[in-house]
C-alpha positions as a Python dict, from the first residue, in 0.01 Angstrom:
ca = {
    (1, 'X'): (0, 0, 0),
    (2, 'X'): (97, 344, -72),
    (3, 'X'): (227, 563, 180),
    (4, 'X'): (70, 919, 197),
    (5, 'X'): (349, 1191, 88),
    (6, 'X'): (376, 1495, 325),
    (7, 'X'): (579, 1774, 238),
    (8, 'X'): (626, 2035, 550),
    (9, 'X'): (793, 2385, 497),
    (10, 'X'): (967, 2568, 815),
    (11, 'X'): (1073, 2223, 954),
    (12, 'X'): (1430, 2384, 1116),
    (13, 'X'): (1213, 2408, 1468),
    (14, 'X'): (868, 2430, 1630),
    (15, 'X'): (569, 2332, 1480),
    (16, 'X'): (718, 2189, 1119),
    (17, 'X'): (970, 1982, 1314),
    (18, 'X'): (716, 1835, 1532),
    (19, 'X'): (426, 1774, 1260),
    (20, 'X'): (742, 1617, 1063),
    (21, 'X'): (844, 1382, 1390),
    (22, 'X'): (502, 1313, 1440),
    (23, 'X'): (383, 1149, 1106),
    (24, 'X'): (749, 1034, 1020),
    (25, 'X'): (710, 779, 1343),
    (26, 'X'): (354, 688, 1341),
    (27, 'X'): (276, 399, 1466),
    (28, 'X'): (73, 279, 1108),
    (29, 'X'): (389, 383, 900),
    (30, 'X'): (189, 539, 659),
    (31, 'X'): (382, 820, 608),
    (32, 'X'): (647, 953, 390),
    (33, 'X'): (742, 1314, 503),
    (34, 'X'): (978, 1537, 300),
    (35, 'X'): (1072, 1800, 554),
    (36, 'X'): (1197, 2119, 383),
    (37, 'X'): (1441, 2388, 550),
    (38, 'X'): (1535, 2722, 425),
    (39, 'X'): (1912, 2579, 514),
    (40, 'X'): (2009, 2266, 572),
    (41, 'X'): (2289, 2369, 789),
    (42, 'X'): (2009, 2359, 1074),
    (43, 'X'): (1857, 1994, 1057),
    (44, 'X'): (2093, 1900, 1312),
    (45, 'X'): (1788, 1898, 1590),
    (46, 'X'): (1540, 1738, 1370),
    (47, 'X'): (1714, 1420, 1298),
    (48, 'X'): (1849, 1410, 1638),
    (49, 'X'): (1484, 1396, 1739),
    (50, 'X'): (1410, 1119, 1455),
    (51, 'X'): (1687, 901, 1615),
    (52, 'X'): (1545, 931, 1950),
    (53, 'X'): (1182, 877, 1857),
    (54, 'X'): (1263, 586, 1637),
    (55, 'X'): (1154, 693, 1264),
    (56, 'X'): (1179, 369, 1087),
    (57, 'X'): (1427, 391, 763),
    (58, 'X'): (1302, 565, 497),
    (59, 'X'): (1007, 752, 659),
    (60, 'X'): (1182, 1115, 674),
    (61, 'X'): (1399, 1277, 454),
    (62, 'X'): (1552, 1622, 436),
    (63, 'X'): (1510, 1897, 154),
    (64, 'X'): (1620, 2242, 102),
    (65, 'X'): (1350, 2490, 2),
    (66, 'X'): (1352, 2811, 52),
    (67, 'X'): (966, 2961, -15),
    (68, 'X'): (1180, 3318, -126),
    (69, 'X'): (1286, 3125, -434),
    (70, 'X'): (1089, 2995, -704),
    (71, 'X'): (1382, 2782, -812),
    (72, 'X'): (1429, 2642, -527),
    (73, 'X'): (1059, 2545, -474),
    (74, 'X'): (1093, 2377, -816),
    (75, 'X'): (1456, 2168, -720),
    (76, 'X'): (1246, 2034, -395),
    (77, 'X'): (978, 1938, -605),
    (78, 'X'): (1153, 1738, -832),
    (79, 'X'): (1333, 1564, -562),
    (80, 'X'): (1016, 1408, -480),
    (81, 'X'): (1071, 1020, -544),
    (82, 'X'): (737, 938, -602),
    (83, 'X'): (613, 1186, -821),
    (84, 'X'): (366, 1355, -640),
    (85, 'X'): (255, 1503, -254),
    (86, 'X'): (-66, 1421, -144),
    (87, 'X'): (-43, 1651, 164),
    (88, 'X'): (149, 1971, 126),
    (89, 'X'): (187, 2174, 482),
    (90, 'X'): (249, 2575, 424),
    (91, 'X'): (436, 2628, 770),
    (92, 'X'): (724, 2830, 678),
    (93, 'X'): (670, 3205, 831),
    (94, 'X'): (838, 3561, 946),
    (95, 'X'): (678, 3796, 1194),
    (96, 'X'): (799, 4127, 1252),
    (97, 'X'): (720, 4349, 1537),
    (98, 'X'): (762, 4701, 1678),
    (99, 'X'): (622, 5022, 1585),
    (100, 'X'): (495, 5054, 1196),
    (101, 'X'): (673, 5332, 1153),
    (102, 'X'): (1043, 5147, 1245),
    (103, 'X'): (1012, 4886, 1005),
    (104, 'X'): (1238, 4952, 694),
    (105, 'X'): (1091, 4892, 331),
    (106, 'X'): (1345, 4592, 294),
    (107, 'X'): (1177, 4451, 668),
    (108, 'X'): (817, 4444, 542),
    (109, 'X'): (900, 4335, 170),
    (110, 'X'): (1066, 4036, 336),
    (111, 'X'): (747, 3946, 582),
    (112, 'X'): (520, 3948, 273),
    (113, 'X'): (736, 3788, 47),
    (114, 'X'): (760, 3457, 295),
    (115, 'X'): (418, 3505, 440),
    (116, 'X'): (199, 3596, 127),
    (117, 'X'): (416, 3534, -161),
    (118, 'X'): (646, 3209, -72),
    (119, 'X'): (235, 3031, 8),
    (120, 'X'): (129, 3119, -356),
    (121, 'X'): (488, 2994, -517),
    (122, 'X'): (385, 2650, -291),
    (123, 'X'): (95, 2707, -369),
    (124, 'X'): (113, 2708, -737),
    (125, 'X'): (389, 2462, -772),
    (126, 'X'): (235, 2206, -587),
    (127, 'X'): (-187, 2222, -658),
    (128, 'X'): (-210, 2186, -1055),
    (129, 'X'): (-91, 1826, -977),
    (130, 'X'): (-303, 1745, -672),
    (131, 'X'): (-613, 1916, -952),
    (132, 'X'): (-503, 1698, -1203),
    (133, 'X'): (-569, 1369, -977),
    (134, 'X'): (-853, 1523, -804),
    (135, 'X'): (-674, 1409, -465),
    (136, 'X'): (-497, 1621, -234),
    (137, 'X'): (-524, 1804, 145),
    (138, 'X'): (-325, 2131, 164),
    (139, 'X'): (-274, 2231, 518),
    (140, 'X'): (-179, 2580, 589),
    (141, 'X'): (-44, 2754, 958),
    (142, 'X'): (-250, 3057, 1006),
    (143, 'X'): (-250, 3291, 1322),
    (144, 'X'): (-475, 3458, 1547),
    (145, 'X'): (-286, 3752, 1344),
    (146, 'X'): (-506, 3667, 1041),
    (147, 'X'): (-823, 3643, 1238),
    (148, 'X'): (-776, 4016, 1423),
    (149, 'X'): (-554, 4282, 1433),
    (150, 'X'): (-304, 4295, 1704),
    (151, 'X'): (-114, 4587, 1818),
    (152, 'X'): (249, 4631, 1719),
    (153, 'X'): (218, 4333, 1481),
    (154, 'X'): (75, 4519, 1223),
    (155, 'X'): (277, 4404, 906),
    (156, 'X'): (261, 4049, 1032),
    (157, 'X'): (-129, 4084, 1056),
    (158, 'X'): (-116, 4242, 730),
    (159, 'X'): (74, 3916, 651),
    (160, 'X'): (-189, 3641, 803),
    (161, 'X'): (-500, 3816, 687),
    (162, 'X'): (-374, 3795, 315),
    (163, 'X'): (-308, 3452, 394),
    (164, 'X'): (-665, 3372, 510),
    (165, 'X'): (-823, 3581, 216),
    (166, 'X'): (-610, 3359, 3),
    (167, 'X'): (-725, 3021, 163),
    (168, 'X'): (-1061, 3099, 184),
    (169, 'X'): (-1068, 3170, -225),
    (170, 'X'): (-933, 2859, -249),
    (171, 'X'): (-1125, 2648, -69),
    (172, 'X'): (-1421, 2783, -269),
    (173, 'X'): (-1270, 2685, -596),
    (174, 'X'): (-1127, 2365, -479),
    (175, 'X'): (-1489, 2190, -405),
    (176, 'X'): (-1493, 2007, -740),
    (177, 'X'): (-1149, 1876, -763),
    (178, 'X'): (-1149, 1665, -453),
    (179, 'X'): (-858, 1898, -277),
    (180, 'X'): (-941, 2000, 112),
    (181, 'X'): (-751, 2285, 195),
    (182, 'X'): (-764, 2398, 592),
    (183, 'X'): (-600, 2682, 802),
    (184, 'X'): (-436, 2575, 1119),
    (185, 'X'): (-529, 2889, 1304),
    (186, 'X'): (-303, 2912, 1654),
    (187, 'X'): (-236, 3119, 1909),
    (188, 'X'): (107, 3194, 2124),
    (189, 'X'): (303, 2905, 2048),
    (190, 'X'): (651, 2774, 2277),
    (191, 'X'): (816, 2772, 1945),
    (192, 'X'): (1192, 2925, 1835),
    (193, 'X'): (986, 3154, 1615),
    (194, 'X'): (961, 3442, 1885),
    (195, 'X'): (1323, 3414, 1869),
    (196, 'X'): (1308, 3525, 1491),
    (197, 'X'): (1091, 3767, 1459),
    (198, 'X'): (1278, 4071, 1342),
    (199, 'X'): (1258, 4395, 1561),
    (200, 'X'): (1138, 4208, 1859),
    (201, 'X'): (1245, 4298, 2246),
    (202, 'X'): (1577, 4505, 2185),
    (203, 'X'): (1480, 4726, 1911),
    (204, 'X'): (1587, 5070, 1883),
    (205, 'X'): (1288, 5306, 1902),
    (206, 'X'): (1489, 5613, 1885),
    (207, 'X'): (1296, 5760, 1616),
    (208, 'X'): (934, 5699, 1756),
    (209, 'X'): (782, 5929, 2021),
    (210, 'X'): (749, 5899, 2367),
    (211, 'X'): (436, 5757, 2419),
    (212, 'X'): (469, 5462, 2114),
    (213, 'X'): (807, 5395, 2347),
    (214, 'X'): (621, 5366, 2637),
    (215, 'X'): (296, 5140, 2491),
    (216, 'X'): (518, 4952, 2335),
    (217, 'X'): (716, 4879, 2658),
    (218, 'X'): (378, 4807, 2782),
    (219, 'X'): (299, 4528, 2545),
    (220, 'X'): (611, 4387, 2532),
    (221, 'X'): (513, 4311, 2946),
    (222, 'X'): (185, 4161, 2869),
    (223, 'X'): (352, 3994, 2579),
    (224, 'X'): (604, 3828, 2827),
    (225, 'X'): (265, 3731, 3085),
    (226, 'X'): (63, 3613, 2797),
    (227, 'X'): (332, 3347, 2713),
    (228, 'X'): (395, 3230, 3049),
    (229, 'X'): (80, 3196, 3107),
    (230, 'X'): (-139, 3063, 2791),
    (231, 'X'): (141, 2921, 2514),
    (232, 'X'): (68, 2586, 2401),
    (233, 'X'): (339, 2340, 2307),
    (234, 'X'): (411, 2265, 1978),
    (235, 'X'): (257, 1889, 2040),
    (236, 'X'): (-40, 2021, 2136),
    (237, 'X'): (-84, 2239, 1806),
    (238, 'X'): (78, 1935, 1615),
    (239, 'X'): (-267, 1723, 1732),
    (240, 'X'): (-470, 1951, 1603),
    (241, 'X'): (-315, 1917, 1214),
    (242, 'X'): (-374, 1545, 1274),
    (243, 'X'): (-718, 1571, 1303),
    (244, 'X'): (-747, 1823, 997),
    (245, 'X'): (-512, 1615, 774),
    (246, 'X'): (-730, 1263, 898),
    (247, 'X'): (-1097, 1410, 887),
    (248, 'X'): (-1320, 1249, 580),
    (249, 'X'): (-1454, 1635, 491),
    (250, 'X'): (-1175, 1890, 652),
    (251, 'X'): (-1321, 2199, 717),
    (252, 'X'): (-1184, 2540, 626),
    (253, 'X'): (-1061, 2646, 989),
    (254, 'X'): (-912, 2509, 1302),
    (255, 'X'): (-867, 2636, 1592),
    (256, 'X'): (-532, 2572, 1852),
    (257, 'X'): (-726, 2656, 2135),
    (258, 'X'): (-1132, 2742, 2213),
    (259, 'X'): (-952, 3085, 2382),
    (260, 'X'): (-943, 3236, 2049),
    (261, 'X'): (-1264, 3243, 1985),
    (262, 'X'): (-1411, 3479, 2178),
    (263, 'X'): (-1265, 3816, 2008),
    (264, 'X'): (-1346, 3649, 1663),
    (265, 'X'): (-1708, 3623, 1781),
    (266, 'X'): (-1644, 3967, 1909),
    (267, 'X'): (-1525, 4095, 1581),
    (268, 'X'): (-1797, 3920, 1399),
    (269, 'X'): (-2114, 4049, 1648),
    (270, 'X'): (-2015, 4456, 1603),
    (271, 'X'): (-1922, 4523, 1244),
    (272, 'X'): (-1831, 4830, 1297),
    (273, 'X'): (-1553, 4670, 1442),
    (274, 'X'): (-1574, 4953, 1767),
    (275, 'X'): (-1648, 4695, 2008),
    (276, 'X'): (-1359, 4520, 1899),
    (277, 'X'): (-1066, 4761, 1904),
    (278, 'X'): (-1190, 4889, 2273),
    (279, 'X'): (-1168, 4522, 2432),
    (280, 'X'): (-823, 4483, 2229),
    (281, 'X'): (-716, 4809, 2362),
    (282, 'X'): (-828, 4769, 2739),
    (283, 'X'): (-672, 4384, 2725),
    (284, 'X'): (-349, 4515, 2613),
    (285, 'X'): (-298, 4842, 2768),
    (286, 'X'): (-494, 4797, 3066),
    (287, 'X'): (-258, 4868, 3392),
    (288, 'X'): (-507, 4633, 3548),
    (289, 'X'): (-306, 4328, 3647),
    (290, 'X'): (-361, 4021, 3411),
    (291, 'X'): (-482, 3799, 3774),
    (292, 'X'): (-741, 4126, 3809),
    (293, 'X'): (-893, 4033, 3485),
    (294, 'X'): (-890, 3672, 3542),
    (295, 'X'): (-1177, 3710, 3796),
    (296, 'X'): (-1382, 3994, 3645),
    (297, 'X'): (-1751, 3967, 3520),
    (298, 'X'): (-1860, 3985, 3181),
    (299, 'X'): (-1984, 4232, 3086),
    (300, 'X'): (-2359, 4243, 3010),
    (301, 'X'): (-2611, 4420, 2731),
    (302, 'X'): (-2249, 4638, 2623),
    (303, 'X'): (-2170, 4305, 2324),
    (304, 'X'): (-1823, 4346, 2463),
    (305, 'X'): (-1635, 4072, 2636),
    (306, 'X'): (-1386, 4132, 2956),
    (307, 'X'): (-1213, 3855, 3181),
    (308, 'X'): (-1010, 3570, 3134),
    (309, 'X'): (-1085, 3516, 2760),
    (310, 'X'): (-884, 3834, 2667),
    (311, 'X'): (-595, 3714, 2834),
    (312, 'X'): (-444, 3515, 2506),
    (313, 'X'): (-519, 3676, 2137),
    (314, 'X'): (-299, 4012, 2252),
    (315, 'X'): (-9, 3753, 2265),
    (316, 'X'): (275, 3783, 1957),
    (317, 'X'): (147, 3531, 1701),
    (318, 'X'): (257, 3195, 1585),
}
């Protein structure tokens, strides 16, 4: 029997790595995963994790792609042994965060071109195929930062809602040819990607005025409580592609965690989107302590929400 061929971009750390370790060593061995990295320099940790979870022979194997180059998409495509991908996971990402008016031209060209652009070259190198056999389940890793604008992450956002515009045309389209396509939608993840985000804790904000300094300085506290607090393990979100990938009819969206939902609803109940950007504001800014918030009440008739369930989306995306 045929194994099902997975090919995972971003696979250097957090999420790709552990969707790649995951399938690679399941117990049915019914996987063949190509995990791609930008450079292959960095696979050290991701075979040293296949070794110790015990991926049989042949179920893993290494590619260099880098979603910047069209090229390269192509030479990791044509490395695929048997001919074809019947899942194809859209992980690789770049955040960016800090005041808009920081961020260099070169900064938010390169954010787009990985988050917006590098999914359509996957995107368009990998579906005519999976068209042509009417067979195929593209999986893609979207963020809270598609789903709602989030303070100080504003090219990023920019970023993620192109990406769920993008999916959701898709999907539409894709009915008829037997391809599933589903966003992973997660929250704060314990991943190395906080690590990479460009203009993260640290940046210089000489240029931006006094009270952008001092917001900022704000949400990079809450930032730091969110995470201790609410971020999910990378196995946790992994599950949660398993059930997308394994479902008969995949739906559009998943969700990491149920603690999303509430500003989406929130979003979705006032479209004048008011309601919104006050409960944003008040969860960030707020000088009430996060424990405070914990235990207040909802609140009622206002169609605003307060309390615990603000604690997470204000958190850097995944």
């Amino acid at each position: 029997m045929d194994r099902t061929v997975v090919l995972i971009t971003g696979c250097s750390s957090g999420i790709g790595l552990h969707l790649a370790l995951r399938l690679a060593s399941d117990p049915s061995h019914s996987f063949k995963v190509y995990a791609t990295l930008r450079d292959l320099s960095t696979q050290g940790p991701l075979w040293e994790a296949a070794q110790s979870q015990g991926c049989p022979p042949g179920s893993l194997e290494t590619l260099q792609l880098d979603v910047q180059d069209a090229d390269s998409v192509a030479a990791a495509r044509a490395r695929v042994t048997e001919g074809r991908v019947d899942v194809l996971v859209c992980n690789a990402g770049r955040g960016l965060l800090g005041p808009l008016e920081e961020h260099s031209e070169d900064d938010v060209g390169s954010v787009l071109d990985v988050n917006v652009v590098g999914t359509v070259r996957m995107l368009q190198a990998f579906l005519p195929d999976m068209k042509r056999r009417r067979s195929g389940r593209i999986l893609v890793t979207g963020s809270m930062g598609g789903l709602m604008g989030l303070p100080f992450n504003a090219v990023y956002c920019a970023s993620k809602f192109a990406i769920e515009g993008l999916c959701e045309s898709l999907a539409v389209l894709l009915l008829p040819f037997g391809v599933h396509l589903s966003l992973i939608e997660c929250g704060p993840v314990r991943t190395a990607f906080q690590e990479k985000v460009q203009h993260g804790p640290g940046v210089a904000l000489d240029g931006v005025d006094t009270q952008t300094r001092d917001l900022f300085s704000h949400f990079q506290r809450h930032l730091e409580q969110v995470f201790c607090r609410t971020a999910q393990d990378p196995e946790d979100v992994t599950e949660v592609f398993l059930t997308a990938l394994r479902a008969p009819r995949p739906a559009l969206r998943y969700y990491s965690s149920d603690r999303l939902l509430p500003l989406v609803q929130l979003r979705l109940a006032d479209p004048s989107g008011c309601s919104y950007v006050a409960a944003m504001h008040r969860a960030v800014f707020s000088d009430e302590p996060v424990e405070s918030r914990d235990s207040a009440p909802k609140e009622s008739g206002s169609g605003e929400l307060a309390g615990p369930e603000l604690d997470t989306p204000p958190g850097a995306p995944q």
